[in-house]
N, C-alpha and C positions, 0 to 999 in steps of 0.2 A: 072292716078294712076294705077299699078301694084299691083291684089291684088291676083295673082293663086301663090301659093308657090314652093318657088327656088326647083330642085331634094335636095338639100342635106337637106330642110324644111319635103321634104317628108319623108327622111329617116328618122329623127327623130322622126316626128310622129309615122310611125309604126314602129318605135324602143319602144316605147315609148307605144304604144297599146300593142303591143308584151309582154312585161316587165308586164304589168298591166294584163295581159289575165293570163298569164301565171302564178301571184303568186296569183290572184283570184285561180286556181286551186291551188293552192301549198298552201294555207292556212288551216293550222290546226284544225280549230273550225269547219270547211266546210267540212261533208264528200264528197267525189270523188264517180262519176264524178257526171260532171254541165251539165247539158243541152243546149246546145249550145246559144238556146232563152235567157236562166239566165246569161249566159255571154254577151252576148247581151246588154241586160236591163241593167246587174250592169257595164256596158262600157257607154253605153248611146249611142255611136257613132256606127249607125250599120256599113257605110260602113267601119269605120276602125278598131271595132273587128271583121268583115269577114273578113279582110285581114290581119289580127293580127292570126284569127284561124287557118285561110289557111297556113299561113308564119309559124305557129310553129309545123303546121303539116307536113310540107314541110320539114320543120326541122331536123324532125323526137323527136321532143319534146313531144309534144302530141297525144295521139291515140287517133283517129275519127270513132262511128262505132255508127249507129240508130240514131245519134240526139244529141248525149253525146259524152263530151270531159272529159276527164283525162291524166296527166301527165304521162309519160314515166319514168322509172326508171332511167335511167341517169339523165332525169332534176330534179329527187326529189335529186338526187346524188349529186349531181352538185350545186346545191341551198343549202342542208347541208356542204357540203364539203365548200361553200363561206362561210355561218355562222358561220364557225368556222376561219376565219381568220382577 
């Protein structure tokens, strides 16, 4: 039995971490930023929020600086500009 997941299983997962990391920050009730740990915790899955934080930092989505993560102005941009359509 075959149980390590196809590459295109992988990409959706951290499509899918990404997406979740990402409007953890982008949530309104939650002031910015999150500590990198509390996205952590509220993912549950460390290696794939490391790789979900890395990939949206990489992105250039979020800025990483002491520990803490926050949203980039274009992804707040970007995430209103979809809610309106």
């Amino acid at each position: 039995m075959h149980d390590e997941p196809t590459p295109g299983e992988l990409e959706r997962e951290l499509a899918l971490a990404e997406n979740t990391i990402l409007h953890l920050l982008l949530d309104e009730p939650h002031p910015n930023p999150w500590s990198v740990e509390e996205l952590v915790l509220a993912h549950g899955n460390l290696p794939a929020a490391a790789d979900a934080i890395a990939g949206l930092h990489a992105s250039g989505l979020i800025h990483l600086a002491a520990g803490f993560a926050w949203p980039t102005r274009a992804a707040v941009r970007a995430v209103r500009m979809e809610n309106l359509m």
